[in-house]
TIKE-309549 format. One record per residue: residue number from 1; x, y, z of N, C-alpha, C in turn. Coordinates in Angstrom, 3 decimals. Example, Ala and Ser with C-alpha at 12.3 -4.5 7.8 and 13.67 -1.06 7.14 Angstrom:
n nu nv nw cau cav caw cu cv cw
1 13.190 -5.690 7.800 12.300 -4.500 7.800 13.200 -3.300 7.800
2 12.850 -2.250 7.080 13.670 -1.060 7.140 12.900 0.030 7.870
END
This chain:
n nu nv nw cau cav caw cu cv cw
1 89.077 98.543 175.198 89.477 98.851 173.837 88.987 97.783 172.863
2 89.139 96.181 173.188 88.362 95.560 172.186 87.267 95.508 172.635
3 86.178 96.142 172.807 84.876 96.526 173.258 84.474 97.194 172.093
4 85.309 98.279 172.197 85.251 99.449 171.159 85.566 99.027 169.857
5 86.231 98.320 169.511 86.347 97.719 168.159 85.905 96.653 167.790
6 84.800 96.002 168.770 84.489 95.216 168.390 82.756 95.893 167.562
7 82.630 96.791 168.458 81.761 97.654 168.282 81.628 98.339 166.744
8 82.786 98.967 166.634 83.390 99.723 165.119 82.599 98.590 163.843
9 82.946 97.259 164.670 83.154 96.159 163.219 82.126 96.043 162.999
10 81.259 95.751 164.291 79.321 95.630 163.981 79.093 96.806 163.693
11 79.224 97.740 163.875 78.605 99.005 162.892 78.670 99.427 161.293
12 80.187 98.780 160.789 80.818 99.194 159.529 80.020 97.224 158.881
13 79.850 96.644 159.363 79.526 95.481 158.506 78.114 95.731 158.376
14 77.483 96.354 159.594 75.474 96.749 159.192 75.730 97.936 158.088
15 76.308 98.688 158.418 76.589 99.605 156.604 77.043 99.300 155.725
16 77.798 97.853 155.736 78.400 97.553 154.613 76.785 96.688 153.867
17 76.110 96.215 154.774 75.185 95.401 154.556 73.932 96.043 153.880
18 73.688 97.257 154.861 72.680 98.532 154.547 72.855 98.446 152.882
19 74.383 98.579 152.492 74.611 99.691 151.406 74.621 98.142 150.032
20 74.777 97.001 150.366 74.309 95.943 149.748 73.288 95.824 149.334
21 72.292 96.277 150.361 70.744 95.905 149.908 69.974 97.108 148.965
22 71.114 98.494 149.316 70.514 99.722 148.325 70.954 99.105 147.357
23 72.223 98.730 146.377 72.415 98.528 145.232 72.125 97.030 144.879
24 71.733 96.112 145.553 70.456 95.322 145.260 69.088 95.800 144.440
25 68.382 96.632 145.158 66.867 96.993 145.295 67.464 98.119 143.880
26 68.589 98.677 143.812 68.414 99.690 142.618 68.816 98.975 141.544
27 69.845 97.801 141.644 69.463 97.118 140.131 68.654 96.725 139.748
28 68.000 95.819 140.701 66.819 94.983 140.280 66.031 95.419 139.685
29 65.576 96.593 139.796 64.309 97.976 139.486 65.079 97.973 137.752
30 66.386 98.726 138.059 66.701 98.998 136.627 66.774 97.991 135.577
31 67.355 96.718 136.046 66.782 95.637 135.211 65.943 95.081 134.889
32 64.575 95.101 135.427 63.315 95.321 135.201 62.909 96.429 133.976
33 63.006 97.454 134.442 62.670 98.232 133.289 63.978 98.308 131.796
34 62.956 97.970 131.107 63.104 97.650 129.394 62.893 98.570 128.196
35 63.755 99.799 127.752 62.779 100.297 126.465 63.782 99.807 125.070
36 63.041 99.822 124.366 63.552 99.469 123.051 64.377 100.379 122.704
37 65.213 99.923 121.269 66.598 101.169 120.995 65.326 102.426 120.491
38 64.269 101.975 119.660 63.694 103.244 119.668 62.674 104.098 120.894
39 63.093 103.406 121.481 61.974 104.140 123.281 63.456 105.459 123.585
40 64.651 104.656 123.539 66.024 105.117 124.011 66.291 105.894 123.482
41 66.280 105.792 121.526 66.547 107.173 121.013 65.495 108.314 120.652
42 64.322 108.113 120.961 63.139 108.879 121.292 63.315 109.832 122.329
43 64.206 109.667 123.250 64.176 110.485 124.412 65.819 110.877 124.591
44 66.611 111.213 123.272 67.813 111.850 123.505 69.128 110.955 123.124
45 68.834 110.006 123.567 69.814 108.721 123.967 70.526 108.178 122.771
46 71.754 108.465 122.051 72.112 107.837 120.927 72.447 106.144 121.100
47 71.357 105.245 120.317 71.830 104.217 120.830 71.171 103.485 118.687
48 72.253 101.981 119.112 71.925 101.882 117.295 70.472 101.273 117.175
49 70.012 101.697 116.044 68.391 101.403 115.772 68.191 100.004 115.419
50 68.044 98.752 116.271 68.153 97.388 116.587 66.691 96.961 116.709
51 65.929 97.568 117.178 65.027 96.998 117.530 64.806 96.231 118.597
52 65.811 96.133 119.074 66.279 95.232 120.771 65.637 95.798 121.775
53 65.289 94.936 122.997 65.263 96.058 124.165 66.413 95.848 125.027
54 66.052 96.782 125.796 67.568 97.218 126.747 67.312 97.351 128.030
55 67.552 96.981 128.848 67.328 97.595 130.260 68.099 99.179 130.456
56 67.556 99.658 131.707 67.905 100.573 132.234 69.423 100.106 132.757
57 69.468 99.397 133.159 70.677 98.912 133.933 72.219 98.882 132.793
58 71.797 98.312 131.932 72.715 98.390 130.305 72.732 99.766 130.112
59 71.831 100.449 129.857 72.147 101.678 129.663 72.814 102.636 130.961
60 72.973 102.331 131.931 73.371 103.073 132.903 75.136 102.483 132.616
61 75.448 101.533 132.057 76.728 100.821 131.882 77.157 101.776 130.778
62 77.184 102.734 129.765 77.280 104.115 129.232 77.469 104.671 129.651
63 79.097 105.659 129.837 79.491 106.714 130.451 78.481 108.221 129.891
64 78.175 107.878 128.864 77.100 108.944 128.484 75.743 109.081 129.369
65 75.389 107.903 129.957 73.886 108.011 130.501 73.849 108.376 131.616
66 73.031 109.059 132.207 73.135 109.127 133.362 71.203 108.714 134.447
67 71.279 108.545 135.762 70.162 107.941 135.902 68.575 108.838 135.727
68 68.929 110.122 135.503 68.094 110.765 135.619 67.913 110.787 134.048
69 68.624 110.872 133.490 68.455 110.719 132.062 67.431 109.626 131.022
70 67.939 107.916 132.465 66.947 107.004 132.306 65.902 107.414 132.478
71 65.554 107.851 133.762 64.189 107.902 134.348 63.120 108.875 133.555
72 64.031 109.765 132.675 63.263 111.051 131.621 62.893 110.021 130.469
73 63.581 109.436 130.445 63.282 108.727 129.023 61.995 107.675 129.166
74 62.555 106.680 130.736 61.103 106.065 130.793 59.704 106.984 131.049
75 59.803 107.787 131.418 58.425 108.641 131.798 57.963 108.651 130.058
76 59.175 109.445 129.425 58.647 109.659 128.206 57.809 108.747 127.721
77 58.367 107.476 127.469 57.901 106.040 126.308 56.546 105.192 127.722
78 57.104 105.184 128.744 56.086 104.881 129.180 54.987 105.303 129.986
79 54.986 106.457 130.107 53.785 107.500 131.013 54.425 107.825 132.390
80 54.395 108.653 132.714 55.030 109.239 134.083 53.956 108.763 134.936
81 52.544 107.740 135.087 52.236 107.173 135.815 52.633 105.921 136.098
82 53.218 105.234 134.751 53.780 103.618 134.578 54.193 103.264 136.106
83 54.494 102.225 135.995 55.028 101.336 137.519 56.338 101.720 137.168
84 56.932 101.467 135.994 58.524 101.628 136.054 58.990 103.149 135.955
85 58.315 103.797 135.733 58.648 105.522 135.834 58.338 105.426 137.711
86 57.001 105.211 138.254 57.010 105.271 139.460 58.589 104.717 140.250
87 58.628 103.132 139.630 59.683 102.736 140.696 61.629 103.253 140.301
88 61.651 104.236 139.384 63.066 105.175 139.254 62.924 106.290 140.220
89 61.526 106.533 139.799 60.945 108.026 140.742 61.138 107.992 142.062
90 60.657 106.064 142.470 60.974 106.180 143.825 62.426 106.432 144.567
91 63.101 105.755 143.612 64.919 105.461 144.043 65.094 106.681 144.407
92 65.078 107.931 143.038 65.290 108.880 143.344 65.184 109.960 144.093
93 63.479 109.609 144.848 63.041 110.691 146.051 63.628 110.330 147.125
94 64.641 109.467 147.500 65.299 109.059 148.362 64.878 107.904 149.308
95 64.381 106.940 148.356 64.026 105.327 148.886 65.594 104.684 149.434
96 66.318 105.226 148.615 67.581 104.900 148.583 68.908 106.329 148.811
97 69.818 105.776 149.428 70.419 107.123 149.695 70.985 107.596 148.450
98 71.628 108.449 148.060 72.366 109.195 146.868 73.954 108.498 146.798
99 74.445 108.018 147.968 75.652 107.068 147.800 75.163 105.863 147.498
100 74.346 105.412 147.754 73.919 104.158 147.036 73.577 104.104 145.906
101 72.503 104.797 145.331 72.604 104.992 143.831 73.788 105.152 143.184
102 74.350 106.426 143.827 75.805 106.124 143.117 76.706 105.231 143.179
103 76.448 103.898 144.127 77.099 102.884 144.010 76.663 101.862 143.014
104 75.394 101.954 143.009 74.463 100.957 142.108 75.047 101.295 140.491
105 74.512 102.574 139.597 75.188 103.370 138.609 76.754 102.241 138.674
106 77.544 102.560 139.464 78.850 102.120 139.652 78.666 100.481 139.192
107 78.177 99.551 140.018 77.700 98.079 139.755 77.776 98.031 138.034
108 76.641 99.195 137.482 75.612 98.599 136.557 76.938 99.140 135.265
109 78.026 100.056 135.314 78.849 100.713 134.615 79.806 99.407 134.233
110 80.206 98.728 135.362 81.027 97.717 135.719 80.824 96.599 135.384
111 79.837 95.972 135.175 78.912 94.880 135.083 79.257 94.085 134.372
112 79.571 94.725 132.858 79.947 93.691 131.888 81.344 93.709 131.087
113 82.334 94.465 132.242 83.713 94.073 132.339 83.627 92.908 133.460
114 82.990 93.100 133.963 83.395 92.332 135.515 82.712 90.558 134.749
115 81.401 91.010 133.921 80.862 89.139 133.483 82.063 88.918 132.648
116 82.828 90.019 131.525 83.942 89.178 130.312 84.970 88.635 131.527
117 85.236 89.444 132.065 86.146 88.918 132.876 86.018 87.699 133.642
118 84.581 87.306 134.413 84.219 85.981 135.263 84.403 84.913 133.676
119 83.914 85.351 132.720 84.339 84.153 131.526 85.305 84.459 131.181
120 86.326 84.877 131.478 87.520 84.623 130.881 88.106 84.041 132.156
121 87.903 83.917 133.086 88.379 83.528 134.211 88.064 81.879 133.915
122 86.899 81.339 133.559 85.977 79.846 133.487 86.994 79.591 132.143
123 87.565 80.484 131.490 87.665 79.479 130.279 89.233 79.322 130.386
124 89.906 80.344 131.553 91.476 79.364 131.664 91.015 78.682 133.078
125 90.638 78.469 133.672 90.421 77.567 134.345 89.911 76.040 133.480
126 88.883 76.170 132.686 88.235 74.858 131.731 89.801 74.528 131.179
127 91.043 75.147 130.517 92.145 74.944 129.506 93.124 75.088 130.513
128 93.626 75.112 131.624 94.135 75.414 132.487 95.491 74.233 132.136
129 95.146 72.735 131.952 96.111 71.912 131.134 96.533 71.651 129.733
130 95.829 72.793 129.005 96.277 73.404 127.692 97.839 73.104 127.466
131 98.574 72.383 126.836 100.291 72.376 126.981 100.792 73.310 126.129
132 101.689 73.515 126.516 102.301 75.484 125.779 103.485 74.114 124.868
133 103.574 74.187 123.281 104.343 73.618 122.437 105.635 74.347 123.105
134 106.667 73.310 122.858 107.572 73.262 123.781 109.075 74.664 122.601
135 108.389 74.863 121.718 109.260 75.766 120.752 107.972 76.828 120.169
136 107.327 77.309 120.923 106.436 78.554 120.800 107.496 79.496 120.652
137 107.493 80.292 119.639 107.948 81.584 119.452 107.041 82.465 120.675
138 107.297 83.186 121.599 106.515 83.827 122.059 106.363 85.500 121.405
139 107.499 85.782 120.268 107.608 87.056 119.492 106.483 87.068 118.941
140 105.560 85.904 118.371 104.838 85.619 117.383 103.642 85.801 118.044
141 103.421 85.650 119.328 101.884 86.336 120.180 102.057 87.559 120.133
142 101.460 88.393 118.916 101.322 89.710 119.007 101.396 90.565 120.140
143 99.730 90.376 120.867 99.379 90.794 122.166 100.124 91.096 123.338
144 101.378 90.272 123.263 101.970 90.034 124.337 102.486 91.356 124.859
145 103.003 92.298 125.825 103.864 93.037 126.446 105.039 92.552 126.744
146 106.229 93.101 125.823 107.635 92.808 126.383 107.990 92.357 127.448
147 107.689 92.882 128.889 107.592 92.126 129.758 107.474 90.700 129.726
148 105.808 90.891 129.768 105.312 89.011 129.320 106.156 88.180 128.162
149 106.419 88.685 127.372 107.425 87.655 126.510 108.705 87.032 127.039
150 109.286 88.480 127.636 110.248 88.258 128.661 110.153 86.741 129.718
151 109.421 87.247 130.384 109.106 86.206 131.604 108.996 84.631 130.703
152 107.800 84.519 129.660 107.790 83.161 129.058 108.428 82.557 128.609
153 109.796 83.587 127.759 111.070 83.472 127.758 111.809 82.388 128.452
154 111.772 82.985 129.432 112.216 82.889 130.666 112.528 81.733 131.418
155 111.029 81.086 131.967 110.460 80.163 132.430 110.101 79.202 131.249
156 109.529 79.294 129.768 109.319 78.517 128.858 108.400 77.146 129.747
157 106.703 77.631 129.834 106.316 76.928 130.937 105.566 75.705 129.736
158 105.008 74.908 130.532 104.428 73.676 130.288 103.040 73.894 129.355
159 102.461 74.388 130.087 101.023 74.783 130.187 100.642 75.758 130.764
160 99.297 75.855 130.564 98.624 76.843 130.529 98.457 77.766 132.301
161 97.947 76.597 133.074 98.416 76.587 134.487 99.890 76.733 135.148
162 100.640 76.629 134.350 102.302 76.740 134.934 102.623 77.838 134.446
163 102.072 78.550 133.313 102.404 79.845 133.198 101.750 80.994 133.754
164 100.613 80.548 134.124 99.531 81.468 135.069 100.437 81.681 136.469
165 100.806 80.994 136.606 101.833 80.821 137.854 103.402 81.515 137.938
166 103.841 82.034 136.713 104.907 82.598 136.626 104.673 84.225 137.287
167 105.447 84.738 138.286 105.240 85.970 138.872 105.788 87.003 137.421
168 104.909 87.843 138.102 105.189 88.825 136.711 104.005 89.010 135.322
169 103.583 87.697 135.065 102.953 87.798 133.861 101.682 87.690 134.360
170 100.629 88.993 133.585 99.399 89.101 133.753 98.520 87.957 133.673
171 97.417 88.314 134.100 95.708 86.771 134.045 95.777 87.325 132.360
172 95.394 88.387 131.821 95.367 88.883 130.704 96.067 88.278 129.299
173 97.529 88.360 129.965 98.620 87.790 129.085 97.996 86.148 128.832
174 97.819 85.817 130.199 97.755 83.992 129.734 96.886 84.059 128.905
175 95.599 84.378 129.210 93.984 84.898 128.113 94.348 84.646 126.913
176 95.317 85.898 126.795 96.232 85.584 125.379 96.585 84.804 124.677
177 97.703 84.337 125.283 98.404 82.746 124.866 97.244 81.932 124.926
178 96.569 81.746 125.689 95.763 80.563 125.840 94.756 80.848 124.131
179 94.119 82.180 123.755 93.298 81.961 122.347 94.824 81.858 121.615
180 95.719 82.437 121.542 96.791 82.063 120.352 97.210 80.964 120.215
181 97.104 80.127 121.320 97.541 78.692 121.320 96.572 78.026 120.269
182 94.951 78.103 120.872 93.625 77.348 120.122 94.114 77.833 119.155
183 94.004 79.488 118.680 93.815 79.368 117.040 94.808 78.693 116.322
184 96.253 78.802 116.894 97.181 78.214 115.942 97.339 76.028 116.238
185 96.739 75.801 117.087 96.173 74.419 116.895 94.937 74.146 115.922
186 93.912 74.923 115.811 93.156 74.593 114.780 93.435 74.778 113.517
187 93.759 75.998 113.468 94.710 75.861 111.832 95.400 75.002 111.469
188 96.243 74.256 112.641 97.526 73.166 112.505 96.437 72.072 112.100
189 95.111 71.755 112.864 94.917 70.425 112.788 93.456 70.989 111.545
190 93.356 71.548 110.952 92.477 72.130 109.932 93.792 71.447 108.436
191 94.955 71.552 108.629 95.684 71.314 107.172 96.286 69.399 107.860
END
């Protein structure tokens, strides 16, 4: 029996691995390819007229876009012989499986909740000894959820790290407190 499951584990970690390297090989491609907001709205795509370019990958982060939608648009702006029309074309003839793409899509949707979030993570960690004024109204943090006021209430913590630590109150909530704290210290030390 642990034969057999040991077996299970090497099989489900080479697919977990397999399915790593599809949504590897399909971002990379989509972040590679680049069209400008007017390549994007040339081919359907409401996007604002910036003059920027964009990856495929940004645009796949749009619940509106979809990948085939990219790949119409690059053929359009860049020739359905281009390298980057070729290498969508390829994903899609099944270089890659159809759960992988749809995992990749998934990655590229996610992407830039998941970076605000890794920096908001760096910046209570950097303020983490931030000291919470020891007569904070916590009514006065808008943002807050009853709950969370509750709890700070509660506990009436030190800092920034001692309230991250209170069960109950969100990473979110501290986020919170932690910019309401800065802004109402710079204003304080601005007069």
């Amino acid at each position: 029996m642990i034969f057999v499951n040991c077996v299970r584990l090497v099989l489900f970690q080479a697919i977990q691995d397999e399915r790593a390297e599809e949504i590897r090989v399909v971002t990379s491609v989509l972040e590679a390819v680049q069209l400008s907001s007017h390549g994007w709205a040339n081919s359907g795509i409401a996007v604002t007229q910036d003059g920027a370019y964009t990856s495929a990958a940004a645009m796949l982060a749009r619940s509106d876009v979809s990948l085939e939608a990219v790949w119409a648009a690059v053929r359009q702006e860049c020739g359905e012989d281009s390298s980057q029309a070729r290498d969508i074309g390829q994903l899609l003839s099944g270089r890659v499986s159809r759960s992988g793409l749809a995992a990749a899509a998934v990655e590229c949707y996610y992407r830039p909740y998941l970076a605000r979030q890794d920096h908001n993570v760096e910046i209570l960690r950097r303020d983490e000894e931030l000291e919470i004024p020891h007569n904070l109204d916590y009514e006065s943090v808008g943002s807050l959820s009853r709950e969370d006021r509750e709890k700070l209430q509660e506990f009436r913590p030190v800092s920034i790290a001692h309230a991250g630590r209170i069960p109950g109150v969100t990473p979110s909530a501290i986020f919170r407190l932690l910019k309401y704290i800065q802004k109402s210290k710079k204003i304080y030390d601005a007069n």
